[in-house]
SEKOL-411104 format. One record per atom (N, C-alpha, C, O): residue in one letter; chain; atom name; x, y, z. Coordinates in nm, 3 decimals, decimal comma. Last residue first. Layout:
! SEKOL-411104
[node A; A; CA; [X; Y; Z]]
...
END
This chain:
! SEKOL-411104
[node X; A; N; [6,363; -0,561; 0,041]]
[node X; A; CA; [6,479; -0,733; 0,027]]
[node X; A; C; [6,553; -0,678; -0,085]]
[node X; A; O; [6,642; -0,743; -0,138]]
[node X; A; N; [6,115; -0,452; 0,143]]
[node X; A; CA; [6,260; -0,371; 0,142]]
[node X; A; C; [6,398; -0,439; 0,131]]
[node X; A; O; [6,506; -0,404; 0,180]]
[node X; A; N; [5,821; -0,429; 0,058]]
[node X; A; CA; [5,928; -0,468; 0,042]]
[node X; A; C; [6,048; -0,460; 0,012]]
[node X; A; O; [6,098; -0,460; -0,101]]
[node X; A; N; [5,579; -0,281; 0,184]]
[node X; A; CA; [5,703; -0,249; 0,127]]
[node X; A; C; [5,760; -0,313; 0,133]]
[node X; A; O; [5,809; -0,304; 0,246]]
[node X; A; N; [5,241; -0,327; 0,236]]
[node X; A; CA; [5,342; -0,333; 0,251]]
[node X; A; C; [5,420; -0,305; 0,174]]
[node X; A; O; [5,371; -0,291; 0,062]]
[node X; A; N; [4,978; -0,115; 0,195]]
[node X; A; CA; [5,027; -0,211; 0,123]]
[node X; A; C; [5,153; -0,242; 0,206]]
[node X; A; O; [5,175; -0,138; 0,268]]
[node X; A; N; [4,841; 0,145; 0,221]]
[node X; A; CA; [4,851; 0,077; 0,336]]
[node X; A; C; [4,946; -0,085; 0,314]]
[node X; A; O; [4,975; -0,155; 0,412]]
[node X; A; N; [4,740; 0,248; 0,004]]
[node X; A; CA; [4,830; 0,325; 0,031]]
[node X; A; C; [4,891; 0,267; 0,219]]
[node X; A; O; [4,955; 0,330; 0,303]]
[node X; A; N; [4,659; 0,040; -0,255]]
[node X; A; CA; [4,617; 0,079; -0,154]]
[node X; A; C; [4,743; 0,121; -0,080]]
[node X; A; O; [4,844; 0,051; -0,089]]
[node X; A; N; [4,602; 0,106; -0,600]]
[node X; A; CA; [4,648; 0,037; -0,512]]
[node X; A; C; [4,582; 0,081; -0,335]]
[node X; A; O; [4,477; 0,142; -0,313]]
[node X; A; N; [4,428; 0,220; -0,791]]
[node X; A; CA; [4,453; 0,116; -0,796]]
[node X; A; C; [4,495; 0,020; -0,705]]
[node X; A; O; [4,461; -0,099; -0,702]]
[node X; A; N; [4,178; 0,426; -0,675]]
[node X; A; CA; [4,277; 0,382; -0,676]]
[node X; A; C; [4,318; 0,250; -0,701]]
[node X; A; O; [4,258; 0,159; -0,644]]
[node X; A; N; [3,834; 0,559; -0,773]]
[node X; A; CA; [3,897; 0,446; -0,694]]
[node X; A; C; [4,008; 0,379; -0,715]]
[node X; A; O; [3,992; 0,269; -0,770]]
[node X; A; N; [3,791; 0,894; -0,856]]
[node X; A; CA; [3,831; 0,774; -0,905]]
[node X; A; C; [3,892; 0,661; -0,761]]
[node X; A; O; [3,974; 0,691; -0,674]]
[node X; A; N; [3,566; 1,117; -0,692]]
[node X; A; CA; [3,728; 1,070; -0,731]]
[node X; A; C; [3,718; 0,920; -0,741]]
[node X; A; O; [3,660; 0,842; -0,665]]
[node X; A; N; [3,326; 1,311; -0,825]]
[node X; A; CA; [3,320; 1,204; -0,740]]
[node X; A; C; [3,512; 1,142; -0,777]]
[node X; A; O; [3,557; 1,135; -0,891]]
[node X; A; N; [3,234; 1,638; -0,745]]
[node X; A; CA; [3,292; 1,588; -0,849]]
[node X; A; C; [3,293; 1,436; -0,749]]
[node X; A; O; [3,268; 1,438; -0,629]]
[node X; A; N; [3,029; 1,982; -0,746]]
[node X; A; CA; [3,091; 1,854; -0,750]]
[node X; A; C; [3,171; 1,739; -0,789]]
[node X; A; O; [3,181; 1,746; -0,911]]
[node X; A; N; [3,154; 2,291; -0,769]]
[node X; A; CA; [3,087; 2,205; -0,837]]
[node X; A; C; [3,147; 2,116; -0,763]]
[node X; A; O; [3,261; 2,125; -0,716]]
[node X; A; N; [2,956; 2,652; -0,610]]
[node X; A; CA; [3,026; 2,502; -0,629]]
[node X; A; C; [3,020; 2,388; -0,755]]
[node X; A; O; [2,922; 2,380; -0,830]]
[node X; A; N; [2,759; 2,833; -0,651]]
[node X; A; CA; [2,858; 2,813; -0,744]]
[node X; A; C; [2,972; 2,681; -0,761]]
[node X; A; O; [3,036; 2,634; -0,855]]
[node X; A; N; [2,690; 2,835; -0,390]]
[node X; A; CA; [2,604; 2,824; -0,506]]
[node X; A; C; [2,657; 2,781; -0,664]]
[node X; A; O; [2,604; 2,718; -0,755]]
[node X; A; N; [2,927; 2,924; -0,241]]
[node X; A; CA; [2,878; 2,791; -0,224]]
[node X; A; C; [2,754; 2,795; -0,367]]
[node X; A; O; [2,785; 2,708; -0,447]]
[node X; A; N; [2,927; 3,206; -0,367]]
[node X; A; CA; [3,045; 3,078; -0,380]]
[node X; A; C; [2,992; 2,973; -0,335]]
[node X; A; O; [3,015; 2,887; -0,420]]
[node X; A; N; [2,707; 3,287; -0,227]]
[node X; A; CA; [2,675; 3,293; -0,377]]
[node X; A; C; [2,832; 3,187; -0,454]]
[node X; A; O; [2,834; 3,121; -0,558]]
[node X; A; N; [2,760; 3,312; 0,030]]
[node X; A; CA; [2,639; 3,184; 0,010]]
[node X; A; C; [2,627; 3,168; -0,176]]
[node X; A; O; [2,568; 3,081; -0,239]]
[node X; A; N; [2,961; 3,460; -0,005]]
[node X; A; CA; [2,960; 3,313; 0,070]]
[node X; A; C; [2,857; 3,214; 0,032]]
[node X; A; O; [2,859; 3,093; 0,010]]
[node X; A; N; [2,818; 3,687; -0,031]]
[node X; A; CA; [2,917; 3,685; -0,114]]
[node X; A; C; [2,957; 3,513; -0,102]]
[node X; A; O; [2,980; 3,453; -0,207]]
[node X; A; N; [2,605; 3,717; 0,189]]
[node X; A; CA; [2,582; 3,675; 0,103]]
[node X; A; C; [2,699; 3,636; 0,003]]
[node X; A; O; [2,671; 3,532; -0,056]]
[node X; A; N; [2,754; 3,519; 0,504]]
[node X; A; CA; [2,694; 3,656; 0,417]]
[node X; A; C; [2,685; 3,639; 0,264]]
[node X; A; O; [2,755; 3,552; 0,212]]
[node X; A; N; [2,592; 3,173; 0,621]]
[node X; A; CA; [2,707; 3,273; 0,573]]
[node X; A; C; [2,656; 3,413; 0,496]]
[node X; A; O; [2,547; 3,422; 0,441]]
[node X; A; N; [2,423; 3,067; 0,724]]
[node X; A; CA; [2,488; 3,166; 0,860]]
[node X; A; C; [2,578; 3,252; 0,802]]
[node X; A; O; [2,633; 3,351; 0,850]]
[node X; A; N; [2,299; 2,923; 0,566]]
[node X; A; CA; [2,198; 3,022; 0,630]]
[node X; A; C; [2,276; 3,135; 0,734]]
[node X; A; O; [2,234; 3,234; 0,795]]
[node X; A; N; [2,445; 2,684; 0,635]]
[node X; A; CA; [2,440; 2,804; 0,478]]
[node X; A; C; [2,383; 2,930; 0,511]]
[node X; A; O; [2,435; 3,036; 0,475]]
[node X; A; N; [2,593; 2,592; 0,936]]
[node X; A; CA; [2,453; 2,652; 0,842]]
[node X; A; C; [2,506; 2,727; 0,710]]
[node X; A; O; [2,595; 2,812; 0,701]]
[node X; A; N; [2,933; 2,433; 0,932]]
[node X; A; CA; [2,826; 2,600; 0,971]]
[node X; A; C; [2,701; 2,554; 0,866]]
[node X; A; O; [2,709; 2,501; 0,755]]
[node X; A; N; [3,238; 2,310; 1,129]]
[node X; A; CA; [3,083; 2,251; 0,980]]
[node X; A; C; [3,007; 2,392; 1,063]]
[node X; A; O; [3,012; 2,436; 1,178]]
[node X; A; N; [3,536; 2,283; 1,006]]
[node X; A; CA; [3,424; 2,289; 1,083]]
[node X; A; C; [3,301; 2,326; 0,998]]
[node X; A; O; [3,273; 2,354; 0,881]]
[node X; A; N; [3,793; 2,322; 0,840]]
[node X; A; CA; [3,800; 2,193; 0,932]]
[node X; A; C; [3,663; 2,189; 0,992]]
[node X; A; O; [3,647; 2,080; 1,046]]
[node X; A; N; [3,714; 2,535; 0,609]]
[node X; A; CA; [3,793; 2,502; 0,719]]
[node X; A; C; [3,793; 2,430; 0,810]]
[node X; A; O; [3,794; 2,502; 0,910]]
[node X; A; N; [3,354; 2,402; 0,606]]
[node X; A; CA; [3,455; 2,514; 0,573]]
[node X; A; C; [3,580; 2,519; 0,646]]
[node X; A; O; [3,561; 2,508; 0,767]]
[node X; A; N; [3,039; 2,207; 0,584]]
[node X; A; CA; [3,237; 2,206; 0,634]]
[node X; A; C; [3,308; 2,274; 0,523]]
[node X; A; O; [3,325; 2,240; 0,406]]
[node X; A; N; [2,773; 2,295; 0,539]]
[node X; A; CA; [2,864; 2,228; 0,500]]
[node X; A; C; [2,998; 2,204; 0,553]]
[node X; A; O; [3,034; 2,125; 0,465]]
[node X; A; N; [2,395; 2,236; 0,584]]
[node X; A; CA; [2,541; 2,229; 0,672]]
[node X; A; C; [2,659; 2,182; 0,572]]
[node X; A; O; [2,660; 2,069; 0,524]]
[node X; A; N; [2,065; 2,314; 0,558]]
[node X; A; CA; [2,197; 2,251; 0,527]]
[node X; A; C; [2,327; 2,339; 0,589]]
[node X; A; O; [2,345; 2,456; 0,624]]
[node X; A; N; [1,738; 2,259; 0,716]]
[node X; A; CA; [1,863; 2,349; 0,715]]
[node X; A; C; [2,031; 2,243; 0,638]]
[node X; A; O; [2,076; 2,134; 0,673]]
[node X; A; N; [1,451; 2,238; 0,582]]
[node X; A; CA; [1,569; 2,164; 0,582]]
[node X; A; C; [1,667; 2,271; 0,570]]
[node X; A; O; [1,687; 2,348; 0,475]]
[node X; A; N; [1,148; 2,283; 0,737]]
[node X; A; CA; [1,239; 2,365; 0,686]]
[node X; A; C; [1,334; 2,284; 0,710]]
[node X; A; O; [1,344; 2,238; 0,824]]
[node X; A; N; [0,853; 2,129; 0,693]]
[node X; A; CA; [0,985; 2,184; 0,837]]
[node X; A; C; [1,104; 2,214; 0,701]]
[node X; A; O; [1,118; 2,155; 0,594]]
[node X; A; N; [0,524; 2,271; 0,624]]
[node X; A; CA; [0,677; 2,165; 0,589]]
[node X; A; C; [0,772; 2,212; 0,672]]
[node X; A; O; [0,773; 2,326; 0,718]]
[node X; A; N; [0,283; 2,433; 0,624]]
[node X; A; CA; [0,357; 2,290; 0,693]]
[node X; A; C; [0,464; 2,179; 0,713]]
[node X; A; O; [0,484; 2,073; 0,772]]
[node X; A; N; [0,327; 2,613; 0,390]]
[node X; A; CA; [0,347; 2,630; 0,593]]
[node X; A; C; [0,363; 2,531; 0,628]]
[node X; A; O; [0,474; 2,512; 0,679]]
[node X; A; N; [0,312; 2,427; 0,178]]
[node X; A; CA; [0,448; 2,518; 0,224]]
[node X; A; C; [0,417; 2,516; 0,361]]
[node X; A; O; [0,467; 2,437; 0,441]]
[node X; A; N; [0,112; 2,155; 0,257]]
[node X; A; CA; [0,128; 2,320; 0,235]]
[node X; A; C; [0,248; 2,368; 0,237]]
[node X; A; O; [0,302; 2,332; 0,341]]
[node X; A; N; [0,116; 1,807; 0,157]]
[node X; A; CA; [0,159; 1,928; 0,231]]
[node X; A; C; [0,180; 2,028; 0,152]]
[node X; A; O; [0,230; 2,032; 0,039]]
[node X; A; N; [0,006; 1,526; 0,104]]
[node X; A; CA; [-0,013; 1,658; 0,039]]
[node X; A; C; [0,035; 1,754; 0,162]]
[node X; A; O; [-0,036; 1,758; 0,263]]
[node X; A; N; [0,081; 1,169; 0,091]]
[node X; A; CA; [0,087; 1,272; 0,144]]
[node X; A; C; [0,095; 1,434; 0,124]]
[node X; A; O; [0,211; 1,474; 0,128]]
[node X; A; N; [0,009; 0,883; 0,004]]
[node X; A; CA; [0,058; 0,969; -0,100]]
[node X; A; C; [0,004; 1,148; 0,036]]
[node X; A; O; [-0,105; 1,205; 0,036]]
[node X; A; N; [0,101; 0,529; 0,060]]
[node X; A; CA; [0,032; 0,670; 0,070]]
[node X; A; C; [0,086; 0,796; 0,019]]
[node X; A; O; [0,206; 0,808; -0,005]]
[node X; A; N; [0,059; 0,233; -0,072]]
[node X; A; CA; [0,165; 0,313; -0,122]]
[node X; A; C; [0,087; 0,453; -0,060]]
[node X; A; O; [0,000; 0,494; -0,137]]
[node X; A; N; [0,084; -0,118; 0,000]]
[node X; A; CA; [0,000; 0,000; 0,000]]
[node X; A; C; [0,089; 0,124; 0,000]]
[node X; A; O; [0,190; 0,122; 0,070]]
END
C-alpha cells in the first residue's frame, strides 16, 4: 500500500543545510551573502577508486 501525502508550504519543516569550511561545519543560512553565492557556485565531483592501496606493505629485500 503506497500513501501519497499533500503538504502546504506552511507545513513543511524547513531543511537546514550544513557544509564544512575550514576543518568545521556552519549553516548556509549563517554565511553573508558573497559566501552563500560561492557555495552556489560550487561544483561537484566524485574521485576515481585507486589502484592500489596506500597501506600495502614495502618490500625492502
Amino acid at each position: 500500500m503506497h500513501l501519497s501525502i499533500e503538504l502546504k508550504d506552511e507545513e513543511r519543516t524547513r531543511c537546514e543545510i550544513w557544509t564544512r569550511v575550514m576543518g568545521y561545519h556552519r549553516p548556509i543560512s549563517a554565511f553573508n551573502p558573497g559566501k552563500q553565492a560561492e557555495h552556489a557556485e560550487r561544483r561537484y565531483f566524485t574521485q576515481a577508486q585507486t589502484s592500489g592501496s596506500i597501506h600495502s606493505p614495502v618490500d625492502d629485500t
